[in-house]
N, C-alpha and C positions, 0 to 999 in steps of 0.2 A: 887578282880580285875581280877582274872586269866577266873573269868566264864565272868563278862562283855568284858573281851578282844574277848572269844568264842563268842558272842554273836553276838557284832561289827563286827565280819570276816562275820559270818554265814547271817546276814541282807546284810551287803555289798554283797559278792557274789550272792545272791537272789536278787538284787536291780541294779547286772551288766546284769544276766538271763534274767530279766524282761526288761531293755534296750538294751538287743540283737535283739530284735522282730524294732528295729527300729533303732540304730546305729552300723553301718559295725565294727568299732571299736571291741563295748563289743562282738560284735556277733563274733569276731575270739579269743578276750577272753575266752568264753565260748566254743566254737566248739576246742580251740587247750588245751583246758585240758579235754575233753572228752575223756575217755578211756588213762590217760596218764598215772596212776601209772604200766596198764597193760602193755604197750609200753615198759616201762624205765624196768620194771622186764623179757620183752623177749629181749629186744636189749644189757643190760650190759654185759660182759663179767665178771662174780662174781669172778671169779678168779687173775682179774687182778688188780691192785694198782692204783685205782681212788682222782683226787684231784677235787675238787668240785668248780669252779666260780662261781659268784649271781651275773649278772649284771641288773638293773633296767629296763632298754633301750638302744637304740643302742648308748646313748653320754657315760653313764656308761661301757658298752663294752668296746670305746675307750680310755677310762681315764684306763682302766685294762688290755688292750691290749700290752704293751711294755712287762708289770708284765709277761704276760700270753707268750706271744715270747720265754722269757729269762727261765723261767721257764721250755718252753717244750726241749730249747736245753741242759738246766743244766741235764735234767729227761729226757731223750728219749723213755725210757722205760714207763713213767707214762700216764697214759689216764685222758686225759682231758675232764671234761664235764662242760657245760654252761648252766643255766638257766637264762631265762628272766622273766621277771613281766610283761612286757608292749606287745604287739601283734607288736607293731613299730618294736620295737628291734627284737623279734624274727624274722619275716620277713626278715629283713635284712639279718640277719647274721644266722639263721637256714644251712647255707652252708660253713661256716668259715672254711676253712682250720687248724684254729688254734684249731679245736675241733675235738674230737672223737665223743661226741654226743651233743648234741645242743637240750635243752626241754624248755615248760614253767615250772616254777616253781608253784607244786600242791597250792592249797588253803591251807592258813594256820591252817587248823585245826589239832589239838592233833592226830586224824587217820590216817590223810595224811601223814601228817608231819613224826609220825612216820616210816610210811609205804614207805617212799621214803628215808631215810635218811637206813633204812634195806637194800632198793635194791642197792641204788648207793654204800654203804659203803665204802666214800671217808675218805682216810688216814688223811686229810685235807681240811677245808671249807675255803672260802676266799670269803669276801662282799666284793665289788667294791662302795666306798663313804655311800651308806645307806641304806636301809631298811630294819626295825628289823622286824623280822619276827620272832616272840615270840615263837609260837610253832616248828618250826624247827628248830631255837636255843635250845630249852631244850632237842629233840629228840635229838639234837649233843653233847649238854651237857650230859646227861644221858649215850653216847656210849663213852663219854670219848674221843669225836674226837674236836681235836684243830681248832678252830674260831679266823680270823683274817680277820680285819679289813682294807682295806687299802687307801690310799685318804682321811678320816674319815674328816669331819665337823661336828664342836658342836656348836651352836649358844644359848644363855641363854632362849629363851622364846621355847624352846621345852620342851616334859611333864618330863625328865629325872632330868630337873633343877627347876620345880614347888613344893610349897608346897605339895601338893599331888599325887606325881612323886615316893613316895619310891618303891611300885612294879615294875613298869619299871627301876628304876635304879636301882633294885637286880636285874633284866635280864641281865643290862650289866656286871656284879661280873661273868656272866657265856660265857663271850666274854675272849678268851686265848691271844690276843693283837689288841693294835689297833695304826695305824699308820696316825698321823694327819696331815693334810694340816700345819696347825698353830701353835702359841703358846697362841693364846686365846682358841684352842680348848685343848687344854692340860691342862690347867690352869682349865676351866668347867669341865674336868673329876678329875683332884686334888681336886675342893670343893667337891666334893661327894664321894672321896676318891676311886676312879678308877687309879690309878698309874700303870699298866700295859701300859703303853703309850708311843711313842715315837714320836717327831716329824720331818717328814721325808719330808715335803714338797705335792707337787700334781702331782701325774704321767701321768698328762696332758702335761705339758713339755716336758717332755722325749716322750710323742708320736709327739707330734706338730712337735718337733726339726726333731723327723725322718722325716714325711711329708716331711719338707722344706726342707732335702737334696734330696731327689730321689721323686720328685713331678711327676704324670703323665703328659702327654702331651694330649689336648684336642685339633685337627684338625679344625672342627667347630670352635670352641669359637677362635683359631688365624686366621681362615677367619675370622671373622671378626674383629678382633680386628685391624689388618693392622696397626701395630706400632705406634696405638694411645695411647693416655693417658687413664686410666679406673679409673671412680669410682664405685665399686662394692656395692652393698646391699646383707648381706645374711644372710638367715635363717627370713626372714622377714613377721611382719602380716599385716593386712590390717590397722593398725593404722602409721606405719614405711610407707608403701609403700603410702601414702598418702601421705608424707611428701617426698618422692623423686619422685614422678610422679610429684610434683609442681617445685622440682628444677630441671627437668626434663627439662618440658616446660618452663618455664623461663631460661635458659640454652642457653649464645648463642657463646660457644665457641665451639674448635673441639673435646672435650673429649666423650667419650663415656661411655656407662654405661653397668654392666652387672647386672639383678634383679635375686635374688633366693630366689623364696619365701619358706616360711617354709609348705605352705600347695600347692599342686601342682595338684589341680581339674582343669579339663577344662574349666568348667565353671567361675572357679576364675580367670583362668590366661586370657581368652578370654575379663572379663570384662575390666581387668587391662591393655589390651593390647590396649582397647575404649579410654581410657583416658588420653593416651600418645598420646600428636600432634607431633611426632618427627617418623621419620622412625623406626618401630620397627619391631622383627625376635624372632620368640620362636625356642629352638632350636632342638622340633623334627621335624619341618617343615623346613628341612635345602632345601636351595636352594645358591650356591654359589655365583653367584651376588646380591641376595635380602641380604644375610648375607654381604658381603662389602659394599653396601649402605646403610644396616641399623646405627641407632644412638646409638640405645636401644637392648639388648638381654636378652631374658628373658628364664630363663634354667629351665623345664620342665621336670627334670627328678632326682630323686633322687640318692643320694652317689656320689656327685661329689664336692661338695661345700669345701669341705678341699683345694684339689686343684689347685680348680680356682682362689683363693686368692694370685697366684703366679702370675696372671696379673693383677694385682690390685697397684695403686698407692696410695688411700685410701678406706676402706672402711665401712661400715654402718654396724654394727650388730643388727639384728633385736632382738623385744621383752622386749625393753624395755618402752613400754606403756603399757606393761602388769602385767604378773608378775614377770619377770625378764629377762635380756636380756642373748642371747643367748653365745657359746663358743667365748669370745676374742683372745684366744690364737691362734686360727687357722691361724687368720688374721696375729696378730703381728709377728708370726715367723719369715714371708717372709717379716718382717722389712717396717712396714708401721704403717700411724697412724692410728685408730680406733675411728668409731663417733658411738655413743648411743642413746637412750632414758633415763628418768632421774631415772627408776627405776633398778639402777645398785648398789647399796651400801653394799646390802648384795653379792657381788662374790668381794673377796680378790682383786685376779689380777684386775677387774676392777678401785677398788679405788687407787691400787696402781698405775696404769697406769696413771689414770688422777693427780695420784699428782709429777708423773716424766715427765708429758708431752706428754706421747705416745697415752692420748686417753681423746674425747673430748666429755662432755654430753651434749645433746641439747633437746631442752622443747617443742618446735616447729620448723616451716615451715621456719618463719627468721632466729631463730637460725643457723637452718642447713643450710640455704645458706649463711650465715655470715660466718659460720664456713668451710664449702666448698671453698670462696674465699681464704679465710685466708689461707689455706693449698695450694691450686693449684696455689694461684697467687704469692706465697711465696717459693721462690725454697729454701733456708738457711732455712725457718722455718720448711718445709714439708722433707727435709733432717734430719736436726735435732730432729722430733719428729717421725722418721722409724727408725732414727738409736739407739734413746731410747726404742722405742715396741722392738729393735732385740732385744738388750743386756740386754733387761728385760728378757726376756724367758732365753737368754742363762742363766743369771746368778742364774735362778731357777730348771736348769737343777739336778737329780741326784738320784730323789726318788727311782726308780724306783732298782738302784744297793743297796741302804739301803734294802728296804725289801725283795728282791731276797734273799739277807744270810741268812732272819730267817725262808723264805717256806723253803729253802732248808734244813736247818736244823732241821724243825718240821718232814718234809718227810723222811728223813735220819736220824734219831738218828744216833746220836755217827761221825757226821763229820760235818763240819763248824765250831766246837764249838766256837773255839777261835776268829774267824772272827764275829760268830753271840756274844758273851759276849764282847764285843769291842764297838760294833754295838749298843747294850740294854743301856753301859756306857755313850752314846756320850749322854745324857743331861744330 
């Protein structure tokens, strides 16, 4: 299994190569791992006590981000480095104050792998929710450096829990802990006899929760908002934003709306902006009276979506007509209700939400304005299902001080003990 795993990376990466020549994407894929074991071997400091984050893209970043805050202040002395998988992520956060150095993460093969886990030689690895990365797990394993997991989600139909899942599930036997959203994902790693496990919740929470105390202030988006009512869309595709350019224009009260789509080409937003009959404003084209007459504001720029959801009365999370909708948590902090698409079942907080009332699934175009009425024309019901989304988050608040005592503790032998064996006992 171990050569067909080589095998599978080696076609894939050859098959990203080959779609660089025509997708921007794979093409900063491939250009930002060009020359990068040589990078990461002149830019570390070998001398100094490196702890290593994996984050997938820039939502994994954020679900590891409170982890990574509390961390650097426990450790002030420890250098912190970050790698990404996705060209998204890096971009974004290739500037992170919260980092010493900021890479992609090498191709997984046996050479690589080894050859980068030699130069960073972090005291400590720490994945952000998931991807195994087979060969740089065993290069960790092999140096004897502790792997920890943290956010973790197990769902049954992954290859760990298949008949013929045994070699992936001895790779996890070489994972040092893992801290899971759940207790079904604890439960999947007990049948296969992985008990190094604890269940700590999702440090999505603890990031949201900060968001919602000390949220930016966006200038633009309250010209125009002028003390109206918002129903926000965000993170949205062209199958979501179909369904609110229709309750758009059928729309004949004074609320307003703000769209944030997930993909932000000119050419997309230009089309989308054709198809609203309602005064509409994107907002690198700010002009101050076009932005108080407009209806509709469509924001055109990315990292800003967390929070803008603090002028929002409800809002729409995009992606669920696809394959899965997007962060609900952003939205629900600031204590509002949440409308979907119907493929949400697999993310926890969403099922949870729609069965306490805080968030509402819709199938179509009726749905959603059936459900939009409901909410806006219902002051008792639209109070009651924001003050359910708050108290939802609040009361999931915490992951995030659970595993802080046990990095701290792999990084520091011989202190926290007592706090981190306390911590191991609580299931």
């Amino acid at each position: 299994m171990q050569i067909i795993y080589n095998i599978f990376v080696f076609v894939y990466s050859k098959a990203l190569w080959l779609a660089s020549f025509f997708n921007t994407k794979a093409r900063q894929w491939v250009e930002g791992r060009r020359g990068l074991l040589e990078k990461i071997a002149l830019e570390l400091d070998h001398e100094a006590r490196h702890i290593w984050f994996h984050c997938a893209s820039s939502g994994e970043f954020e679900q590891g981000r409170p982890v990574i805050e509390k961390f650097k202040a426990d450790n002030p002395d420890a250098k912190v480095v970050i790698t990404f998988y996705s060209p998204s992520g890096f971009e974004m956060r290739k500037n992170s104050p919260l980092a010493d150095h900021v890479f992609y993460m090498p191709i997984d093969t046996p050479s690589q792998a080894r050859k980068f886990v030699e130069y960073v030689n972090p005291q400590l690895a720490v994945f952000v929710k998931y991807e195994y990365w087979f060969n740089h797990l065993n290069a960790l394993h092999e140096k004897k450096i502790p792997v920890v997991f943290i956010s973790a989600i197990f769902r049954k139909n992954q290859m760990f829990f298949k008949w013929w899942g045994g070699w992936f599930r001895k790779q996890l036997k070489k994972i040092t802990y893992f801290f899971v959203q759940d207790k079904s994902s604890q439960g999947l790693l007990y049948e296969i006899d992985v008990r190094n496990v604890v269940v700590s919740g999702d440090t999505r929470f603890d990031r949201v929760f900060e968001i919602s105390k000390n949220p930016p202030s966006f200038g633009k988006v309250e010209k125009f908002i002028q003390g109206s009512v918002i129903f926000m869309g965000g993170s949205t595709w062209p199958a979501d934003d179909e369904l609110i350019v229709s309750l758009i224009n059928k729309d004949t009260n004074d609320i307003k709306f703000i769209l944030v789509p997930h993909e932000i080409h000119a050419s997309y937003i230009d089309k989308l902006m054709q198809h609203i009959e309602k005064p509409v404003v994107k907002y690198s084209s700010f002009d101050e009276q076009s932005f108080m007459d407009a209806r509709v504001l469509i924001v055109d720029q990315m990292g800003m979506l967390s929070g803008l959801y603090q002028y929002a009365s409800v809002a729409y999370i995009g992606g669920g007509f696809g394959k899965g909708i997007h962060n609900t948590l952003e939205a629900a902090t600031f204590g509002m209700p949440v409308v979907f698409g119907p493929n949400y079942k697999k993310f926890a907080e969403a099922v949870e939400l729609v069965s306490c009332g805080g968030a509402f699934p819709v199938k179509n175009k009726a749905e959603l304005e059936q459900t939009y009425v409901k909410l806006l024309g219902n002051y008792e019901l639209l109070k009651q299902s924001s003050d359910v989304a708050l108290q939802y988050v609040d009361m999931k608040r915490g992951a995030t001080k659970t595993i802080i005592v046990f990095l701290n503790t792999l990084f520091n032998p011989g202190s926290f003990k007592s706090q981190a064996m306390d911590m191991l006992n609580m299931n």
